[in-house]
C-alpha positions in Angstrom: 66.7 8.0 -4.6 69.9 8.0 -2.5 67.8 7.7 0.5 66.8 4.0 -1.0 70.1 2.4 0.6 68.4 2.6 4.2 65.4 1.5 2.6 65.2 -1.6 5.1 64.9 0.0 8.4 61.7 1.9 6.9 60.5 -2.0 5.9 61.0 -3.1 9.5 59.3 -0.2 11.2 56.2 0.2 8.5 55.9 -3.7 8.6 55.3 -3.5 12.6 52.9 -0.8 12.7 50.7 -2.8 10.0 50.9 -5.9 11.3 52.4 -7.1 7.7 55.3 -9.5 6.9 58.2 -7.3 6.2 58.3 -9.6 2.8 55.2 -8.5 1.9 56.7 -4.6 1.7 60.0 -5.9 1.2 58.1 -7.4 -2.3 56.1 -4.3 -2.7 59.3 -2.1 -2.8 61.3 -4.5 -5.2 57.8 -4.1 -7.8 58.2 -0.3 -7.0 61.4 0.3 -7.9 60.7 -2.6 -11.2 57.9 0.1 -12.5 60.2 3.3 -11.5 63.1 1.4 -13.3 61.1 0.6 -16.8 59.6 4.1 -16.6 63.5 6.0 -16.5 65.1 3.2 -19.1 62.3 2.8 -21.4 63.2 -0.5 -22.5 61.6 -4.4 -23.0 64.0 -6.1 -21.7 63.5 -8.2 -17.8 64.6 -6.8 -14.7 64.9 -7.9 -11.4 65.4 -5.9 -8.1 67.5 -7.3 -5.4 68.5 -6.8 -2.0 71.3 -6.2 -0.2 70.9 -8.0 3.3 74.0 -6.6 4.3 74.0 -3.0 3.5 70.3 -2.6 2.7 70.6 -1.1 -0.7 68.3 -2.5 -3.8 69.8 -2.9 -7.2 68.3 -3.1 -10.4 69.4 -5.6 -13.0 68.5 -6.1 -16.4 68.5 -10.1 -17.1 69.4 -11.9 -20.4 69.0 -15.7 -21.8 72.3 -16.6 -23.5 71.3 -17.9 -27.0 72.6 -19.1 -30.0 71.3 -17.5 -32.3 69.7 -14.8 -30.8 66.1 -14.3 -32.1 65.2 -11.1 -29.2 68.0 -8.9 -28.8 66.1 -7.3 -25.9 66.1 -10.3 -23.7 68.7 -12.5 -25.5 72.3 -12.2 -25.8 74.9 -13.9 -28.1 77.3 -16.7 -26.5 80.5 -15.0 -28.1 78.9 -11.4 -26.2 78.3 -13.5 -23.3 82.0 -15.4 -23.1 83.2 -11.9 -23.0 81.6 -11.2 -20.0 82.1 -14.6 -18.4 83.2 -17.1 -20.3 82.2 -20.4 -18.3 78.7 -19.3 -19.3 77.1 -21.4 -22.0 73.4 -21.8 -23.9 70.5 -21.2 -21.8 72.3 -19.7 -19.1 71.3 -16.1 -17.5 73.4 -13.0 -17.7 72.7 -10.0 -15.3 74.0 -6.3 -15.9 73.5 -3.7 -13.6 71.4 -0.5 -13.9 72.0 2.6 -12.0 69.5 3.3 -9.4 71.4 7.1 -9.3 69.7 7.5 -13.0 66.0 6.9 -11.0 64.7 10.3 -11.1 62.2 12.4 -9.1 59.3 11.2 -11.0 60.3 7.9 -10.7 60.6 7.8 -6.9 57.3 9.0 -6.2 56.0 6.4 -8.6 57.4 3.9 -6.7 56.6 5.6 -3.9 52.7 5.7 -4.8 53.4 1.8 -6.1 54.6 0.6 -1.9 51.8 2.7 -0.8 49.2 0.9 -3.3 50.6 -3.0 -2.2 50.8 -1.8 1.3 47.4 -0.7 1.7 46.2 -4.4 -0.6 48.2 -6.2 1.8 46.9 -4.5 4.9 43.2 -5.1 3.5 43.9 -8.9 3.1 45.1 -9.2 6.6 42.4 -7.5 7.8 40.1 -9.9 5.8 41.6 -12.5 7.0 41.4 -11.7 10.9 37.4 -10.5 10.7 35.5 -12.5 8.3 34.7 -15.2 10.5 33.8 -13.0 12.9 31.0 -11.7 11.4 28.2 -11.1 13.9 30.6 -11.0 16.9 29.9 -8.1 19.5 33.5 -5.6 19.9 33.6 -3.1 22.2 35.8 0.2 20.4 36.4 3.7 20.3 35.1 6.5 17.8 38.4 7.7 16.1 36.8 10.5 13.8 33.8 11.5 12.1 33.7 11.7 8.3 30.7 13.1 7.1 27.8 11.2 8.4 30.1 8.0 9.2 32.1 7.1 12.3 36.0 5.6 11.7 36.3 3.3 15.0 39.4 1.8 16.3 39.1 -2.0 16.7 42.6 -2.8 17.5 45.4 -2.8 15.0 42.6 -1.4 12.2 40.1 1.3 11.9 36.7 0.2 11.0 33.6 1.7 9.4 30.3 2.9 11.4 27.8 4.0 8.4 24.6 6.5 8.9 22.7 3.8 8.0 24.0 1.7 10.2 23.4 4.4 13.5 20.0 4.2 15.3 18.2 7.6 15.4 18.1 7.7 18.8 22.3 7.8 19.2 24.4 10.6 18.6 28.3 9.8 19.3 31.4 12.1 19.4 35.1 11.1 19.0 36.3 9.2 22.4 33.1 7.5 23.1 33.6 4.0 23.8 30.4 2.0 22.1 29.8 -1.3 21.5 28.4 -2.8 18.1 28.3 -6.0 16.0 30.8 -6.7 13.0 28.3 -6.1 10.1 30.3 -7.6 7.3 34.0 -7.5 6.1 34.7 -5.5 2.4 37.6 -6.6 0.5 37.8 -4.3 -2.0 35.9 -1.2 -3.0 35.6 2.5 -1.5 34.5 0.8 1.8 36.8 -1.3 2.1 37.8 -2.9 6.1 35.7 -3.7 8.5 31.9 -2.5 8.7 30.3 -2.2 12.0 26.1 -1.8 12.9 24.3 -0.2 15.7 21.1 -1.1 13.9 21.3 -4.8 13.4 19.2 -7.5 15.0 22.4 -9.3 16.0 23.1 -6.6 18.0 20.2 -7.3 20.1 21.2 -11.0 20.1 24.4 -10.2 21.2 23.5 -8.4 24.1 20.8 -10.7 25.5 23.5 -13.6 25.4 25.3 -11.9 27.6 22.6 -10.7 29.7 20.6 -13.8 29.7 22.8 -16.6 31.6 20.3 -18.9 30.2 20.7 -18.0 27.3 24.8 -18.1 27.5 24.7 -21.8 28.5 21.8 -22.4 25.9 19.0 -23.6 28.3 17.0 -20.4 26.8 17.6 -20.0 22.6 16.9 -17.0 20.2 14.7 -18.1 17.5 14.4 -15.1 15.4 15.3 -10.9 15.7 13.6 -8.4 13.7 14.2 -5.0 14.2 13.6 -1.1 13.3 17.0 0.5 14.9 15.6 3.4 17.2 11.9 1.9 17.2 11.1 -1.5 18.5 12.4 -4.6 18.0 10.7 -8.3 18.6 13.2 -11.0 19.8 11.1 -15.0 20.1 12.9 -16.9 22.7 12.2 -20.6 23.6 13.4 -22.7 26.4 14.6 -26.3 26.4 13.8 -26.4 30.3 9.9 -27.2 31.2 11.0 -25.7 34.7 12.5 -22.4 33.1 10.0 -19.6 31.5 12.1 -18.2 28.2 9.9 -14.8 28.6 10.9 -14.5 32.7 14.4 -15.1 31.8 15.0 -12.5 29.4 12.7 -10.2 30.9 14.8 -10.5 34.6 13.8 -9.7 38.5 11.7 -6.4 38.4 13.0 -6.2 34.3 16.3 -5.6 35.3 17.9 -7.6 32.2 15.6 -6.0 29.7 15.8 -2.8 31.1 19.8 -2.9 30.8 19.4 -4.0 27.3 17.0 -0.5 26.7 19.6 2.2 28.0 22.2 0.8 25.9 19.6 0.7 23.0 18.7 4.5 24.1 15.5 3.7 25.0 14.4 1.3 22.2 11.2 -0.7 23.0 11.8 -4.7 22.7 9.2 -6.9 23.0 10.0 -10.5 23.7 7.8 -13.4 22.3 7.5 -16.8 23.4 8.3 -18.7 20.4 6.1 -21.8 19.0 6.7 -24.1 16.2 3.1 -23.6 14.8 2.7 -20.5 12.5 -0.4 -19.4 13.9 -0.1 -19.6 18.0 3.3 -17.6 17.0 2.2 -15.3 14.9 -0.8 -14.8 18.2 1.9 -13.6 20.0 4.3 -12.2 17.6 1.3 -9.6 16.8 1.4 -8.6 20.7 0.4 -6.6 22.6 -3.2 -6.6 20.2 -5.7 -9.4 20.9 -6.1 -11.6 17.7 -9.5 -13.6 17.0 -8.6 -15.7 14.8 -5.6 -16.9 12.0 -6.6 -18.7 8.7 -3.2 -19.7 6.8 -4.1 -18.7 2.8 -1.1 -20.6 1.7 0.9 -22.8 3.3 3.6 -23.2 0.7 4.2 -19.3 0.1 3.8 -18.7 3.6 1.2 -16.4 3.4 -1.7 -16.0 6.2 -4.8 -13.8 6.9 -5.6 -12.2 10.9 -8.7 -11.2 11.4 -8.9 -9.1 14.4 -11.9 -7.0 16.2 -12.4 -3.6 14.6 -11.1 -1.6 18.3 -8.2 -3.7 17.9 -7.0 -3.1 14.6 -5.0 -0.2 15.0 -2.7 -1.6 17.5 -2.1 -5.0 15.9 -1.0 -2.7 12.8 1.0 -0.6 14.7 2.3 2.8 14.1 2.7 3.4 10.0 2.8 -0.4 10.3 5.3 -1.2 12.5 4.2 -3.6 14.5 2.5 -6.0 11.6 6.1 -5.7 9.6 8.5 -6.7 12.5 5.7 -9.5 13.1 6.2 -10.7 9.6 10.0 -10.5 9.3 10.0 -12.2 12.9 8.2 -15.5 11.2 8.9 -15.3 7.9 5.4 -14.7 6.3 3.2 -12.2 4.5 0.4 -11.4 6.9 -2.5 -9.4 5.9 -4.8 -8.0 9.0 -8.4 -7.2 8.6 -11.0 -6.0 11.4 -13.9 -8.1 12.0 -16.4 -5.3 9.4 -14.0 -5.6 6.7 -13.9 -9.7 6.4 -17.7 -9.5 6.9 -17.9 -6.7 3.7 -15.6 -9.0 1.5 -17.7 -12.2 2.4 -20.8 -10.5 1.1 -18.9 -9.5 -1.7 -17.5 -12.6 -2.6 -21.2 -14.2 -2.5 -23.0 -11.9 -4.8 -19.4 -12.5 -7.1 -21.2 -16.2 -7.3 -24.5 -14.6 -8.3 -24.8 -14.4 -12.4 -26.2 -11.8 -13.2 -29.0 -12.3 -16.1 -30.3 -15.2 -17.5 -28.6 -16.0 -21.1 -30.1 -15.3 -24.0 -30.2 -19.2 -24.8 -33.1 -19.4 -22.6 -35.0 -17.8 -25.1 -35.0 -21.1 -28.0 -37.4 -22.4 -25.4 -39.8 -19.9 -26.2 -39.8 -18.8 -30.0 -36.4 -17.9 -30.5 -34.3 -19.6 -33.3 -30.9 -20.9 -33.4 -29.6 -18.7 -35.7 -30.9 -15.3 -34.3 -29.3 -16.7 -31.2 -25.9 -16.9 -32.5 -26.3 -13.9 -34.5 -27.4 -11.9 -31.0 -24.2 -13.9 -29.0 -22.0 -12.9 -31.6 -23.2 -9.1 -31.4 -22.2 -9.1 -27.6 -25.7 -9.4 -26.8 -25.6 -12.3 -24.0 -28.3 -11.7 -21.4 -32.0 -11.9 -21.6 -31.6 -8.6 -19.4 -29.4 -6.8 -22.1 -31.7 -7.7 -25.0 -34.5 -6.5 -23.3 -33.5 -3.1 -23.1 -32.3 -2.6 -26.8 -34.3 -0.9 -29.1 -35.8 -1.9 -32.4 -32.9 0.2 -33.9 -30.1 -0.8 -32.0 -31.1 -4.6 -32.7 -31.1 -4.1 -36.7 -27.5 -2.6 -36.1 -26.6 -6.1 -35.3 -24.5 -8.2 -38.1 -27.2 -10.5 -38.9 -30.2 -9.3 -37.8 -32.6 -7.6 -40.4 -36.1 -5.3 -39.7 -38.2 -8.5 -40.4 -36.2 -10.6 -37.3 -37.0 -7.5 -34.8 -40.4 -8.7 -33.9 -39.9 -12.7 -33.5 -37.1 -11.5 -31.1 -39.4 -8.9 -29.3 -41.9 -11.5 -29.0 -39.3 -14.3 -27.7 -38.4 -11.7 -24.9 -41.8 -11.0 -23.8 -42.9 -14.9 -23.7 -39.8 -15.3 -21.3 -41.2 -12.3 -19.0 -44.9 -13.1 -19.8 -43.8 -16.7 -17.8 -43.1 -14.8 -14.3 -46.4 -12.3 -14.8 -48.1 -15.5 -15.2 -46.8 -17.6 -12.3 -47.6 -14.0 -10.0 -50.5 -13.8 -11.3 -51.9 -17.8 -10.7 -50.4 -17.2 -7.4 -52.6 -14.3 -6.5 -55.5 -16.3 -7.9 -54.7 -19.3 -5.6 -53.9 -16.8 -2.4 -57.4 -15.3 -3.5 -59.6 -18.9 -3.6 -57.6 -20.0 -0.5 -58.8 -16.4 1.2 -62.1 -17.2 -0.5 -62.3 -20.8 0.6 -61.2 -19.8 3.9 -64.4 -17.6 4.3 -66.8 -19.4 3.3 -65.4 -22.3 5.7 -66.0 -19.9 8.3 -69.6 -19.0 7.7 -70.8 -22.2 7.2 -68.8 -23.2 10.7 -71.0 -20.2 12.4 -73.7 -21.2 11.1 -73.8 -24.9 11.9 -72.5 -23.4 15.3 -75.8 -21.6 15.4 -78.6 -24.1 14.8 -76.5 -26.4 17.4 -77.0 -23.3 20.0 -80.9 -22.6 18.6 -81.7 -27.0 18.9 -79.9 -26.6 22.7 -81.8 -23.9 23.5 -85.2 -25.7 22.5 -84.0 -28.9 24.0 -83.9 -27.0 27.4 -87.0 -25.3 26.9 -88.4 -28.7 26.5 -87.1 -30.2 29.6 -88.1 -27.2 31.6 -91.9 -26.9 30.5 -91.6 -31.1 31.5 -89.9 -30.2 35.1 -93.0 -28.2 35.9 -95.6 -30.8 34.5 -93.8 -33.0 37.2 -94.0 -30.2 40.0 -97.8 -29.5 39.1 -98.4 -33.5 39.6 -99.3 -34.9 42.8 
């Protein structure tokens, strides 16, 4: 612990390659030496640690109220003990001894040691805190430092911070030196992560690199109105403009695709599709379900945001998009739960839905209109028996098996069934007789027709025999 006396010059140094206030270690040492002290003495009583500005050298001193009487020998001390020492001192006034620092052992210096390291590395993390969380979402350009395990340790300046797998696209592969450029993710105060936490894979990665791309979108003639992403995949980015004059889609896309395209190599090759955004849900979600061709958008619910694209049954396959993809970013890009269906499959559930509407059977209460009796009724409803259809098909057996139904009550409710049917053989029946007099009727109709048709041919024919034989009674006369 002799090495403690130039203690200060190691503050100074350390406190300018962290970028701390030297008070902060200065404090950090003063705690150190505190625990280190208590540890080697093994008493209650309070210490301070002090400085010597002058030499550098800390000393330890164990404190004491002066008291009268003295109710805690450990931290009190009598006022005759105390007048001893220094006898202007009165009541309520502190005492200080000093402790030997030389009696600070091995053990005790590398606990302190382990105790400057500790506040050191708390007050490096709160600086750190303080300088990135309100720049959260801001693009830095930095330098892969190392590589431990799957994650990347980048230098941002002053501090390291954190590149996880999960934050890496699966197109990139870095190595230590590469200079890359990602988005501040989010900023951990404590925990095993703690620092700075970088992305590759976030949307406001793409954001970031469009606004500086995009001049129009720099001075805000052109906005981003939503990002959703698959790192390595695709991502969909809606754009609007605030200029009639300016197309939002032709801005971002660039001369010949010259923006985009810049965007794409520093993506690795990730495709991006830009949609022109639109404040009603279902033009938008027309073109956030590009490049497929949508017939038609119903919204289901307006209030849980959830809507229903029908689309034609060649089509359906790209507007879903590889395992999905393309309907997922659609849905993250406005915010609702879209379900697609081709043009067969709405047509199938229609049908469906219609014969849902269609009962089934007629119920068994049909039959008090035609011999059955209340009670039987209720006795069959209250066997489960509730169609006309149902009862129809039991047998004799199964109906005495009923609660309520006895061998005598089989054949009033045989009987009640087969009036109900006997009603429909009936009206088939009377409606074969009818089609068989109007057939009937029909023919006759047309045989007396003919026949009236054929004594007005037989009374022409003698009318013009008639006039002929009196033509040539004319010819014959002179």
């Amino acid at each position: 612990m002799s090495s403690l006396g130039t203690i200060y010059q190691s503050i100074e140094i350390l406190s300018k390659e962290k970028g701390i206030d030297p008070k902060v270690i200065l404090d950090a040492v003063k705690d150190a030496m505190l625990v280190a002290a208590r540890k080697q003495f093994h008493t209650n009583e309070e210490l301070v640690a002090d400085m010597d500005e002058r030499t550098g050298a800390i000393q330890i001193y164990g404190v004491k109220k002066v008291a009268d009487p003295v109710t805690d020998p450990d931290k009190e001390i009598s006022l005759e003990a105390a007048r001893a020492i220094d006898p202007a001192l009165e009541v309520g006034s502190e005492i200080r001894t000093p402790k030997p620092t030389e009696a600070l052992g091995r053990i005790s210096a590398q606990t302190a040691k382990q105790v400057i390291l500790q506040k050191v590395r708390e007050a490096e993390r709160e600086n750190i805190f303080s300088e990135y969380s309100g720049r959260v979402g801001e693009l830095v350009t930095c330098a892969v430092k190392r590589v431990e395990g799957q994650d990347l340790i980048a230098d941002v300046g002053k501090s390291e911070a954190r590149l996880p797998k999960k934050e890496q696209s699966r197109l990139e592969n870095f190595s230590v030196g590469d200079r890359i450029r990602c988005v501040i993710k989010s900023v951990e105060k404590a925990g095993k992560n703690a620092g700075v936490i970088l992305s590759r894979a976030a949307p406001e990665l793409v954001m970031r690199l469009f606004e500086q791309e995009v001049p129009e979108i720099y001075d805000n003639t052109v906005t981003i109105k939503g990002c959703a992403r698959e790192a390595g995949e695709r991502t969909k980015i809606a754009v609007s403009s605030r200029d009639r004059d300016v197309d939002s889609v032709g801005a971002c896309v660039g001369m010949k695709g010259m923006r985009v395209q810049s965007i794409i190599r520093e993506l690795r090759g990730e495709k991006i599709d830009i949609i022109e955004y639109n404040e009603d849900p279902v033009t938008f979600a027309t073109h956030a379900l590009s490049p497929a061709k949508i017939s038609r958008v119903m919204i289901i619910d307006p209030v849980e945001k959830h809507m229903e694209v029908v689309v034609d049954d060649t089509q359906l396959s790209l507007a879903i998009g590889k395992k999905g993809q393309n309907v997922r970013l659609a849905a993250k890009l406005l915010g609702w739960r879209i379900d697609i269906k081709s043009e067969e499959e709405k047509r199938q559930e229609v049908e469906s839905r219609m014969a849902e509407l269609v009962v089934p059977g007629a119920p068994v209460s049909v039959l008090l209109d035609h011999g059955l009796t209340e009670e039987l009724t209720g006795a069959l409803l209250a066997g489960g028996v509730t169609t006309v259809e149902k009862l129809g098909a039991m047998t004799p057996e199964e109906l005495e098996g009923i609660s309520g139904i006895g061998p005598e009550m089989v054949q009033p409710i045989q009987q009640a069934v087969m009036n109900y049917y006997g009603q429909f053989e009936g009206s088939v029946e009377g409606e074969a007789s009818a089609e068989a007099a109007l057939e009937n009727a029909s023919a006759e109709g047309a045989l007396e027709t003919a026949a009236a048709e054929a004594a007005e041919e037989d009374a022409a024919g003698e009318t013009e025999a008639a006039e002929s034989a009196g033509d040539a009674v004319s010819a014959e006369e002179p």
